[in-house]
KOLDREN-24612 format. One line per 10 residues: number of its first residue (from 1); for each residue x, y, z of N, C-alpha, C, O. Coordinates in nm, 2 decimals, always signed. Layout:
REM residues N
NUM> X Y Z X Y Z X Y Z X Y Z  ... $
END
This chain:
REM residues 117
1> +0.50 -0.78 +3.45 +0.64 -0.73 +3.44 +0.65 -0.65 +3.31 +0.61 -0.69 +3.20  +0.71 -0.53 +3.34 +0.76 -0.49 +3.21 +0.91 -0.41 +3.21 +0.97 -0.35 +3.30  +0.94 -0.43 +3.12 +1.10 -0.42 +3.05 +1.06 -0.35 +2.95 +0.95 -0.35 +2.90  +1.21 -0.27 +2.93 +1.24 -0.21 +2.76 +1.25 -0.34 +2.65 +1.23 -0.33 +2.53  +1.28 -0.44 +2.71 +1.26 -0.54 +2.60 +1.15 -0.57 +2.58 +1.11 -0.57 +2.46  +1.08 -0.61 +2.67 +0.90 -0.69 +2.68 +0.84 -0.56 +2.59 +0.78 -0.58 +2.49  +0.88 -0.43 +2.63 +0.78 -0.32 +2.55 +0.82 -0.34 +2.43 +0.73 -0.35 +2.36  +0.95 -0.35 +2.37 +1.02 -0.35 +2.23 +0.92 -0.48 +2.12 +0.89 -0.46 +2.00  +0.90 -0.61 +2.21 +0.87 -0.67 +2.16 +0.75 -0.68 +2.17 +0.72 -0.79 +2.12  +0.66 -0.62 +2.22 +0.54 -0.64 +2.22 +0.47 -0.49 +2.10 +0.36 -0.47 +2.05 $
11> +0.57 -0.44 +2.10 +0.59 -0.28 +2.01 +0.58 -0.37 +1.83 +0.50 -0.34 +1.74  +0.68 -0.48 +1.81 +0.73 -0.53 +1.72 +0.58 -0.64 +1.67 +0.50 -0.63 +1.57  +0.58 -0.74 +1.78 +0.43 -0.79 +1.76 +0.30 -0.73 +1.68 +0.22 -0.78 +1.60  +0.33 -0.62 +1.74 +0.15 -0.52 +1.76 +0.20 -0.44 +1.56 +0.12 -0.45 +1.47  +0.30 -0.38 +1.56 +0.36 -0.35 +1.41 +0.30 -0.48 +1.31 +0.24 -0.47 +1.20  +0.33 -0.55 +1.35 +0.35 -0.68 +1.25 +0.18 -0.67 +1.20 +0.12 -0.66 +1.10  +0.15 -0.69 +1.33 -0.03 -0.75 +1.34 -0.10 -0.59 +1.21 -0.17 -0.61 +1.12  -0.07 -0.47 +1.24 -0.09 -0.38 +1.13 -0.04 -0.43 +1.03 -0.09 -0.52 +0.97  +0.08 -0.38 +0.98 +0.13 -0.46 +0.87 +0.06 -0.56 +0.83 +0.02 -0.55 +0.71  +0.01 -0.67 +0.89 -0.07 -0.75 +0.78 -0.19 -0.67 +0.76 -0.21 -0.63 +0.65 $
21> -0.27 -0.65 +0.85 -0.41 -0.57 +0.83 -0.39 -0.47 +0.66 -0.43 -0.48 +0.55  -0.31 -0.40 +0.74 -0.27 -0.31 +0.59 -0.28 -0.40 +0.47 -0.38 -0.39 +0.40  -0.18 -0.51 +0.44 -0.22 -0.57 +0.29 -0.31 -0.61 +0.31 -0.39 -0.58 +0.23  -0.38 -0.71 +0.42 -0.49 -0.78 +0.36 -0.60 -0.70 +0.34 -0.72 -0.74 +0.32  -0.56 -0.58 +0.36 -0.71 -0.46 +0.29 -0.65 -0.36 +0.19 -0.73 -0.28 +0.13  -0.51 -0.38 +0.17 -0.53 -0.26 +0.06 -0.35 -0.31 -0.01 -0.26 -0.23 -0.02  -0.34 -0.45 -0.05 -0.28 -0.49 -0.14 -0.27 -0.50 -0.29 -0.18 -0.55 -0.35  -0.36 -0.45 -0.34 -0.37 -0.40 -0.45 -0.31 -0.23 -0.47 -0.24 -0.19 -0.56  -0.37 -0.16 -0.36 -0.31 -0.02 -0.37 -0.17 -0.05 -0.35 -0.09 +0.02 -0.40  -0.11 -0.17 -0.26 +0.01 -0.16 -0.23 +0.11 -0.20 -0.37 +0.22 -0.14 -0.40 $
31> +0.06 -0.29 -0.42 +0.11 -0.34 -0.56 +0.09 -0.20 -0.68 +0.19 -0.20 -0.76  -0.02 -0.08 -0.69 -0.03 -0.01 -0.77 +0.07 +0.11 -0.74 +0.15 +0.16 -0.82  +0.04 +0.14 -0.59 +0.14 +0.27 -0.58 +0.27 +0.24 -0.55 +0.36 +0.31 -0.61  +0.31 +0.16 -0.48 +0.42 +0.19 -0.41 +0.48 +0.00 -0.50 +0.56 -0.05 -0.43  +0.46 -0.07 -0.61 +0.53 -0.13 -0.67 +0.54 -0.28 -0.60 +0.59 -0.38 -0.64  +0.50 -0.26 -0.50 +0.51 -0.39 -0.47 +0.47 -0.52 -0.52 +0.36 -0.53 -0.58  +0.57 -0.62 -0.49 +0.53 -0.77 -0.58 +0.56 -0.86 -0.44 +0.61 -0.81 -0.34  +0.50 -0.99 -0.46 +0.46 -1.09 -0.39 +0.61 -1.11 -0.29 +0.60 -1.13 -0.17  +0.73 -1.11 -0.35 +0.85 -1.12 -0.27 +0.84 -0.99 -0.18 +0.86 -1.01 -0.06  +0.82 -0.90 -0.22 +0.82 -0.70 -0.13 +0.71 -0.75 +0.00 +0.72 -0.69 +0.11 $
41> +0.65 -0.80 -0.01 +0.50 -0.84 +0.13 +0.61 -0.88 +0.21 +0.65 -0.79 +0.28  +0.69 -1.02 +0.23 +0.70 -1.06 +0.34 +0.83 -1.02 +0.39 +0.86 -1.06 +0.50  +0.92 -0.96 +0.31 +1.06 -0.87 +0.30 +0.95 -0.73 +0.39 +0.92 -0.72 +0.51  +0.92 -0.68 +0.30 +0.86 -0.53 +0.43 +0.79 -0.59 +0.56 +0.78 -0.52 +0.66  +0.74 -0.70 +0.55 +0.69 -0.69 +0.70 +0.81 -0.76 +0.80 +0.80 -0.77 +0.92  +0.93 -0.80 +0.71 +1.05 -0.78 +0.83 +1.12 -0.67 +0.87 +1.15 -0.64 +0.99  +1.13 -0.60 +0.76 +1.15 -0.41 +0.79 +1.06 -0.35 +0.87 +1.10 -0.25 +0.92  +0.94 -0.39 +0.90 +0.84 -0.32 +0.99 +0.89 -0.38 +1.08 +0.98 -0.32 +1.13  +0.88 -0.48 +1.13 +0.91 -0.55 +1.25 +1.04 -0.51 +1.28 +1.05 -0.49 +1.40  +1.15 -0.50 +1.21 +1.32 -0.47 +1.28 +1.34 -0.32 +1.31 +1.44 -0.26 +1.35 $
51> +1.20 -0.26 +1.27 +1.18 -0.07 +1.31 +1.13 -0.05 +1.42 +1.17 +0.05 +1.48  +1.00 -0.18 +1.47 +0.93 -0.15 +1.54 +1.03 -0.21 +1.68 +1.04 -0.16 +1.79  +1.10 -0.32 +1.65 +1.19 -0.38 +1.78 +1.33 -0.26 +1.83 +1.37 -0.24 +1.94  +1.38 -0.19 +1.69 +1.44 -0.11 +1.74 +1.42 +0.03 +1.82 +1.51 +0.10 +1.87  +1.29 +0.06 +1.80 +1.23 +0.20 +1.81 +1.29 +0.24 +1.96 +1.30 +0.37 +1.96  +1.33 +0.18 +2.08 +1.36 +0.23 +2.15 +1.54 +0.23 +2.18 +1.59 +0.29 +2.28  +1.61 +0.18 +2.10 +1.71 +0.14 +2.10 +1.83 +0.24 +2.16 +1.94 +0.21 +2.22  +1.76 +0.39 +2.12 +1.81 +0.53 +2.18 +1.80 +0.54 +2.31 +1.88 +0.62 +2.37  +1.72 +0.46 +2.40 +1.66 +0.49 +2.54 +1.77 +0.47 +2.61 +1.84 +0.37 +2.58  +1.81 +0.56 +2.69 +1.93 +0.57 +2.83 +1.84 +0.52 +2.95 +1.73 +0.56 +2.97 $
61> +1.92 +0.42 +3.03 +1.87 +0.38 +3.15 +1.77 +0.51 +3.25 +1.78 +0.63 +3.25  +1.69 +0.43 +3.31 +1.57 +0.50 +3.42 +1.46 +0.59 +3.30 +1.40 +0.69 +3.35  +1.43 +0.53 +3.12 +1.36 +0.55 +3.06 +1.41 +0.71 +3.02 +1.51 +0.76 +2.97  +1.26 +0.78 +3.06 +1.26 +0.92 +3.01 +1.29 +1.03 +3.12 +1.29 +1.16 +3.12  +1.32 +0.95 +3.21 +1.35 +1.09 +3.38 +1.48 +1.11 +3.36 +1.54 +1.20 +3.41  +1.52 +1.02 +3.30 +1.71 +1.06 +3.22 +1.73 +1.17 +3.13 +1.81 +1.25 +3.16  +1.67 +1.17 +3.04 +1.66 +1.27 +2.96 +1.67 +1.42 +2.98 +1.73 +1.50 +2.90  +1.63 +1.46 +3.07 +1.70 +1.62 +3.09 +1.83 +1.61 +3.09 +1.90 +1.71 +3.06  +1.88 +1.46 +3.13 +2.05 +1.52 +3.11 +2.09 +1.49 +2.96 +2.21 +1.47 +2.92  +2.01 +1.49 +2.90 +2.06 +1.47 +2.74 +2.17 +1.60 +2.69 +2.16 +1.71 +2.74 $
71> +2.26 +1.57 +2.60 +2.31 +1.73 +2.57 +2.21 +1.82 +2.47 +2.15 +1.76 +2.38  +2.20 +1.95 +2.50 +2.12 +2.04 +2.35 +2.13 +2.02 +2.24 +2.25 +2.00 +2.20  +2.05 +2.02 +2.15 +2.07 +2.04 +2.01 +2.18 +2.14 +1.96 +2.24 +2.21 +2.04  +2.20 +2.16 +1.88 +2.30 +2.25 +1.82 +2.21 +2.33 +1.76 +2.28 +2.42 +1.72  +2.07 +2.34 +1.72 +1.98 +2.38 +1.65 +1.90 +2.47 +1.77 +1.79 +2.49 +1.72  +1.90 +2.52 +1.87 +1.84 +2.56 +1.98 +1.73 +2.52 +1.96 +1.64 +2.60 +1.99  +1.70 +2.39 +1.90 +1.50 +2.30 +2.00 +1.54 +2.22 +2.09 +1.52 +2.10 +2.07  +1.61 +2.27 +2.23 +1.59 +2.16 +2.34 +1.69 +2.07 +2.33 +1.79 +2.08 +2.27  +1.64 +1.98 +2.40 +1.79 +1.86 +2.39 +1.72 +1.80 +2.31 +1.60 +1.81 +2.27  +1.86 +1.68 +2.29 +1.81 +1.58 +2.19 +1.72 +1.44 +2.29 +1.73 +1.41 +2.41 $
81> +1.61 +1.38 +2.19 +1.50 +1.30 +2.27 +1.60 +1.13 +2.21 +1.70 +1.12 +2.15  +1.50 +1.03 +2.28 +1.59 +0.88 +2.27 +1.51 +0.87 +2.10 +1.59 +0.85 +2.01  +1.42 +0.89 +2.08 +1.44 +0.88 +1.94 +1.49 +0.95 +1.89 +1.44 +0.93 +1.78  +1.59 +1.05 +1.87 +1.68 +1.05 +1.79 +1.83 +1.00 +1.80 +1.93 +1.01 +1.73  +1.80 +0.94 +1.90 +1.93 +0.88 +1.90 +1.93 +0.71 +1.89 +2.03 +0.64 +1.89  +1.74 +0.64 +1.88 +1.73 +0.56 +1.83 +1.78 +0.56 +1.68 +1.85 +0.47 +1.63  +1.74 +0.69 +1.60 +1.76 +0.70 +1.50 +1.90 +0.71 +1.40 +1.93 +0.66 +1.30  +1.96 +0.79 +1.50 +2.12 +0.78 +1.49 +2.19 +0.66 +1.51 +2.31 +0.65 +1.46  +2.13 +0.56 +1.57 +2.23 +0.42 +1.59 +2.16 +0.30 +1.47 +2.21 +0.19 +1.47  +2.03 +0.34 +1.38 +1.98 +0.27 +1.29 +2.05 +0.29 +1.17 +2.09 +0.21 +1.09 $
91> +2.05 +0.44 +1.16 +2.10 +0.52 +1.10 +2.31 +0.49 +1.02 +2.37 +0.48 +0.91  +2.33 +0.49 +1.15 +2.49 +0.47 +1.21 +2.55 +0.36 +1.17 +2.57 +0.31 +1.06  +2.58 +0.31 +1.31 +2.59 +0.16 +1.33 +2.54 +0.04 +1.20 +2.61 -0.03 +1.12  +2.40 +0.06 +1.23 +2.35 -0.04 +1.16 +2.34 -0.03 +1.04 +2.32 -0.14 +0.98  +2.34 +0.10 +0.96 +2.30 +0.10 +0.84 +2.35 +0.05 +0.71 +2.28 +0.01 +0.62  +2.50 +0.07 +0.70 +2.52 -0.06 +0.55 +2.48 -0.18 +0.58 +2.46 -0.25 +0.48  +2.46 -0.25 +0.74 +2.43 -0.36 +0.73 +2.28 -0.43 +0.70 +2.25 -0.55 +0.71  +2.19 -0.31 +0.68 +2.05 -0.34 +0.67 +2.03 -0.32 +0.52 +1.96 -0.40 +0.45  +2.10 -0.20 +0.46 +2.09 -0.13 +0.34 +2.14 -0.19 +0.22 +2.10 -0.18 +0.11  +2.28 -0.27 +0.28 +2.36 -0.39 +0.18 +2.32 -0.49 +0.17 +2.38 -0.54 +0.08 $
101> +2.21 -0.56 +0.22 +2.14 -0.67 +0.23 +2.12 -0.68 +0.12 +2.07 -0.58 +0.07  +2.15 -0.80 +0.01 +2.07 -0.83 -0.11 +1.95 -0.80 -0.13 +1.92 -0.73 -0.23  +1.86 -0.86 -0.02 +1.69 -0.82 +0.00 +1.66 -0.71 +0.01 +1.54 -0.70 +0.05  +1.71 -0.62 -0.01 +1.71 -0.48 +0.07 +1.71 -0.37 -0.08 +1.67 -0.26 -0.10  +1.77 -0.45 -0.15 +1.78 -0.36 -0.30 +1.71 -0.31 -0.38 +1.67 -0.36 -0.48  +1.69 -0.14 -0.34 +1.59 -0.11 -0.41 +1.44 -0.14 -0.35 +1.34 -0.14 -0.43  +1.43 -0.17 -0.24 +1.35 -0.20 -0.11 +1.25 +0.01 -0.07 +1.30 +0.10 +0.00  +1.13 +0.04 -0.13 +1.06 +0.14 -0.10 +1.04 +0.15 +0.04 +1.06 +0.26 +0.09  +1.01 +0.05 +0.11 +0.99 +0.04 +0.25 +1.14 +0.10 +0.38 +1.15 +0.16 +0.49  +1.27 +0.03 +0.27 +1.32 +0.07 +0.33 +1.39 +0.20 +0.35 +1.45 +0.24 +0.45 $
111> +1.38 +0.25 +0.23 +1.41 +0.42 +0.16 +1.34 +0.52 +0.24 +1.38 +0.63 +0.27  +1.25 +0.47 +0.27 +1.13 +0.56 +0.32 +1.19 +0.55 +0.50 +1.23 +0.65 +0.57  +1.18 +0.45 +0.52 +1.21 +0.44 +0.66 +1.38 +0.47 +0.70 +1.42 +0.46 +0.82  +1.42 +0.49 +0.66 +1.58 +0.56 +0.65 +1.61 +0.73 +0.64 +1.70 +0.80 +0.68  +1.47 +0.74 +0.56 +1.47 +0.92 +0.53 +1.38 +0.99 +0.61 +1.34 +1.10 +0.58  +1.35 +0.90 +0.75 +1.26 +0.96 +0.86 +1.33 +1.04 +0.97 +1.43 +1.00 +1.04  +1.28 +1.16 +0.98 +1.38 +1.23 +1.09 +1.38 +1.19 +1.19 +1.46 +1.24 +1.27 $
END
């Protein structure tokens, strides 16, 4: 069986399982470049995971055969795709409430992932 949710979360799983890969091979670079401390490891691998569960969140029913009825860009590239309008409702909606989070303060992982087109 598969669903937009089973894919979401098996999308979120499969994120997570990199994410750790990543520190337990290059947690030192992650502590050198990008500032990370022992609290930032398991705070970012909730932000990967709440990126990876939302990534489809833009999807309009019947997937991607929907999408030609998307409206155009205002920029003449085509219409707009469900990731950007995943992006727009993380963006939107969700965003003082991810960004206000105490944990969230001053959060690289999350700066980064906010300033993605």
């Amino acid at each position: 069986m598969h669903s937009r949710f089973g894919h979401s979360l098996g999308v979120m799983h499969t994120a997570a399982l990199l994410y750790d890969s990543i520190v337990r091979n290059a947690r030192d670079v992650l502590r050198a470049e990008l500032g990370y401390d022992e609290a930032g490891f398991p705070r970012n691998r909730q932000l990967v995971r709440l990126a990876a569960l939302l990534h489809d969140a833009g999807h309009s029913p019947f997937s991607h055969a929907s999408e030609e009825l998307f409206p155009d860009q205002d920029n003449g590239e085509g219409k707009y795709a469900h990731e950007q309008y995943s992006a727009a409702i993380v963006r939107g909606p969700l965003r003082q409430a991810v960004e206000d989070h105490k944990l969230n303060q001053g959060n690289y992982v999350l700066r980064l992932m906010m300033s993605l087109p």
